[in-house]
N, C-alpha and C positions, 0 to 999 in steps of 0.2 A: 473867627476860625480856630483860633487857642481855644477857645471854651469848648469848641464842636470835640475837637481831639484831646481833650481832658475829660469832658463825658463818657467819650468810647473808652477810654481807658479804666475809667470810675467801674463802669459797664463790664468789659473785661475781667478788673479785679474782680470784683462780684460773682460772678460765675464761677470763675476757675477757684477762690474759695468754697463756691459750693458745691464742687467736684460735678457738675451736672452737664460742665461747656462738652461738648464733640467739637472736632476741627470746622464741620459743618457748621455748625452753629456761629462761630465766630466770622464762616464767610460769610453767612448771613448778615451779621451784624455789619460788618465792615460792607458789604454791597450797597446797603441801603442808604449809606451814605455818599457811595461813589460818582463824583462828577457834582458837588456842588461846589468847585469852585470854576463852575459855566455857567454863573448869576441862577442858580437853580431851574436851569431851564431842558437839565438832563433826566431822564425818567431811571427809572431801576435799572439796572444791567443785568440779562442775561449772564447763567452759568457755561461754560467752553462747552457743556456735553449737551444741555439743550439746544433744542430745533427753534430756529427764528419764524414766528407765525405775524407779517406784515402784509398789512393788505396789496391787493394785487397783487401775489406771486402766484397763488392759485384762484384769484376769485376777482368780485371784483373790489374798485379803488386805486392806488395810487403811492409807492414806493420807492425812493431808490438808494443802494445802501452802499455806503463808500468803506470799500475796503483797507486796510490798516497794512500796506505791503513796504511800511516802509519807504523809504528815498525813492519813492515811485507811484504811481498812480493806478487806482482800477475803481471802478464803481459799478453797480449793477440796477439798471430800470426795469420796473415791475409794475406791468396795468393790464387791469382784469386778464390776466392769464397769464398775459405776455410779459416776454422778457429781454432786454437789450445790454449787451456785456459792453462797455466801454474801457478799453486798455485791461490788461492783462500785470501791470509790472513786471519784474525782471524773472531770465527765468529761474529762477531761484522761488520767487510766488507762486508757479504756476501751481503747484499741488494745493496750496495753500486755496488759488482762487477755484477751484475746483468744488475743494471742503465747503468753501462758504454758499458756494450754489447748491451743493448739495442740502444743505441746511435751511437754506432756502426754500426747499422742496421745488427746486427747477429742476427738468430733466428736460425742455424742448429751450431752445434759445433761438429766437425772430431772428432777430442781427446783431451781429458783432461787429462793435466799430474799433480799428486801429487807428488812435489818432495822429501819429506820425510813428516814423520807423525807430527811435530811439530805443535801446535796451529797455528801460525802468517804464516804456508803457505796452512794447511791444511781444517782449521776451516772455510774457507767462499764457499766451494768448492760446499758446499749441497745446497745452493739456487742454484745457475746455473746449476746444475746436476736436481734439479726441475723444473727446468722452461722452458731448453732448450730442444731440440732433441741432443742427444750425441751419435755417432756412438760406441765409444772406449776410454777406460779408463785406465791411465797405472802409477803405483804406484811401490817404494819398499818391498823387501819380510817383510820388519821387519814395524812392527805396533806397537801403542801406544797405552795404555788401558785409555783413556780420552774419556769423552764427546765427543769433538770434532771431532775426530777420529771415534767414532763410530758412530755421524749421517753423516759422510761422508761414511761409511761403509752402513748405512740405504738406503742413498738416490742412493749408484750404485745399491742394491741389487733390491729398486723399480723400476730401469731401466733394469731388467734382465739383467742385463752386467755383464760379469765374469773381474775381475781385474785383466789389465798383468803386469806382473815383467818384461821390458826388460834385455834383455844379452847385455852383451859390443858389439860394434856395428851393433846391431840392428837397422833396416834405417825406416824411413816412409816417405812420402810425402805428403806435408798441399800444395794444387796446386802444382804448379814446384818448392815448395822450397823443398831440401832433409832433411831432422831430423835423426840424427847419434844418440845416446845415447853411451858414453863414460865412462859410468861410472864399471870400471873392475869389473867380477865378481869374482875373483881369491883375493880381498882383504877380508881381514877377519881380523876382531876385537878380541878381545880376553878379555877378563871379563863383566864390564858394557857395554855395547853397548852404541856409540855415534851413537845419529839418525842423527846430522849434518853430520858425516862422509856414511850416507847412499844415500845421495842426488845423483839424477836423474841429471847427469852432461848431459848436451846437446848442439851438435853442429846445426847451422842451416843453410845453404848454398841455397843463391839465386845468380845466375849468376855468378860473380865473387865478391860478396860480400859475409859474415859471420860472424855470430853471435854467444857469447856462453853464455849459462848460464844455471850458476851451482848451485845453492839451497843456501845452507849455506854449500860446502861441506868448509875441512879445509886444511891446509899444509900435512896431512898426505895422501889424499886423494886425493890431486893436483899432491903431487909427485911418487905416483900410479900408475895416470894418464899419466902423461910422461911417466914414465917408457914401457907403453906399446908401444910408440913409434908413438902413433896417431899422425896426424896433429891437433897442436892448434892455429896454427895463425887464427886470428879473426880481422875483423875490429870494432868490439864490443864485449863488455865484460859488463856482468851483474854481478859487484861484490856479489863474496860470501857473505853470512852472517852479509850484512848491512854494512860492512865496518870493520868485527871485524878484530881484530891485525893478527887474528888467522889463517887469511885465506889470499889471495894473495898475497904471497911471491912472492921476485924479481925473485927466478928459474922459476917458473909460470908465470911471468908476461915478462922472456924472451924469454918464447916460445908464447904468446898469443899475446904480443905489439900490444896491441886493440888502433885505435886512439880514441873511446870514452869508457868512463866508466859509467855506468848508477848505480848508490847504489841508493837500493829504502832503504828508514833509516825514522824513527818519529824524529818530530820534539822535541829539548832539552830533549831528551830520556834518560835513568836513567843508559843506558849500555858504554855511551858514544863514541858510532858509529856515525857516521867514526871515527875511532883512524885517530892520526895524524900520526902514520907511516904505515896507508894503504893509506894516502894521501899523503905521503912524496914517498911511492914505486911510484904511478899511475904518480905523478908529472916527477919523474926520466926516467920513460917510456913514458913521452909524451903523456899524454893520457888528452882527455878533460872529464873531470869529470865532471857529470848531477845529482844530488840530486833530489828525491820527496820532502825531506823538507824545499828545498828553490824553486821549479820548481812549486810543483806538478805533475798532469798527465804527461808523455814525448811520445813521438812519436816518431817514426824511418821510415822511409820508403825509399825504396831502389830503383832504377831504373835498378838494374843489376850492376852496375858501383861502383857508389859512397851510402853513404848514406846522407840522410837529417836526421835533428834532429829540433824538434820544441816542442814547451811547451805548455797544454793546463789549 
């Protein structure tokens, strides 16, 4: 890696002696390197003013692109047309997640899933519920008496949308990917309600590839989830809850053995996520681990087969 960044620097000098660099030109240079320290398994990165063209967002194939919001979570599925927003982050992202759909070239959104009431997945959900066409909207029974929570409650109500609770699995289809919801309705909390333990666990199944992600649920909630006896092997895996200790345990992580792991987490964050024994599990299962706080945006997209993974 010294060598790499003694090149670009070699590289660097060289131009700017020969009076020829523009500012451009050095973003060039410096992009084409960005993200090889992800075992070289990150493709070029997109410029901030360029439009993202992945498949499925208008056509067909298979995408979904996890947004960079920060101490919080939001991701967007994309199959032959179709499109499904998952969390929103705080509302602080909302304009933000807006931008990136726009970039996307989405203007119609299938469903919009809220994986539990929590600020950092629920809070940015009301701009895109404003600006887009949303067919269907599907949330947990238990709500949050926050701000946040209720203008995301305002902005279904001004789309005359009634809000669905799925039941354990309950299926939909964003194009030809199938969406299972897994999360038991037979578990039940007992005094304070944990709204992390309420989370919208989902499966997502294109061809012979899948993907899962589960909110912030926790260890209590994973092993719930076994218990029912679903299938959880995934070839991705969106860590629970930023990486906290709390949530993917090795029983969990023996029935999932995702080869990537995607923790959308803020950078030098105050909860110190990722713990380093949800990086010490992921490592022991083989799993290549994708951060928003050293990646930013991540992309996925599938051909039926394998997936690709790339950083924008």
């Amino acid at each position: 890696m010294k060598k790499l960044f003694a090149l670009i620097a070699v590289i660097l000098t060289f131009l700017f002696i020969s009076g020829c660099t523009l500012i451009s030109d050095v973003g060039n240079i410096l992009t084409s390197f960005k993200g090889l320290n992800s075992a070289d398994l990150l493709s070029e990165s997109l410029s901030p003013d360029e439009t993202y063209s992945l498949a499925g967002a208008n056509g067909e194939g298979f995408s979904i692109f996890f947004i960079d919001v920060g101490q919080a979570d939001s991701a967007v599925v994309m199959c032959d047309g179709e499109s499904m927003l998952v969390d929103g982050g705080n509302r602080t992202d909302s304009s933000r997640v807006v931008s990136v759909l726009r970039k996307l070239g989405i203007s119609h959104i299938k469903a919009v899933v809220c994986s539990h009431a929590h600020e950092d997945h629920v809070g940015g959900l009301a701009g895109p519920l404003s600006v887009f066409a949303v067919d269907s909207v599907f949330a947990p029974k238990e709500k949050a008496d926050t701000k946040a929570y209720m203008n995301f409650i305002k902005a279904v109500e001004k789309k005359n949308i009634t809000i669905q609770n799925p039941s354990f699995g309950e299926k939909m289809y964003v194009g030809s990917a199938l969406v299972t919801f897994i999360t038991p309705a037979e578990f039940k909390q007992t005094g304070n309600i944990n709204l992390n333990n309420t989370s919208l666990v989902i499966k997502i199944e294109y061809g012979d590839t899948s993907l899962l992600l589960t909110g912030d649920a926790e260890k209590e909630i994973e092993d719930a989830i076994i218990e029912t006896g679903v299938d959880l092997s995934a070839n991705l895996l969106k860590v629970a809850h930023h990486g906290s200790e709390n949530s993917t345990s090795y029983r969990f992580l023996r029935e999932v053995m995702p080869e990537y792991a995607i923790i959308s987490v803020g950078k030098d964050n105050s909860y110190g996520h990722p713990s380093e024994a949800v990086l010490s599990r992921l490592s022991d299962a083989d799993s290549v681990v994708m951060r928003t706080d050293l990646l930013g945006d991540i992309a996925v997209t599938s051909d039926g087969n394998k997936l690709s993974v790339s950083d924008y």
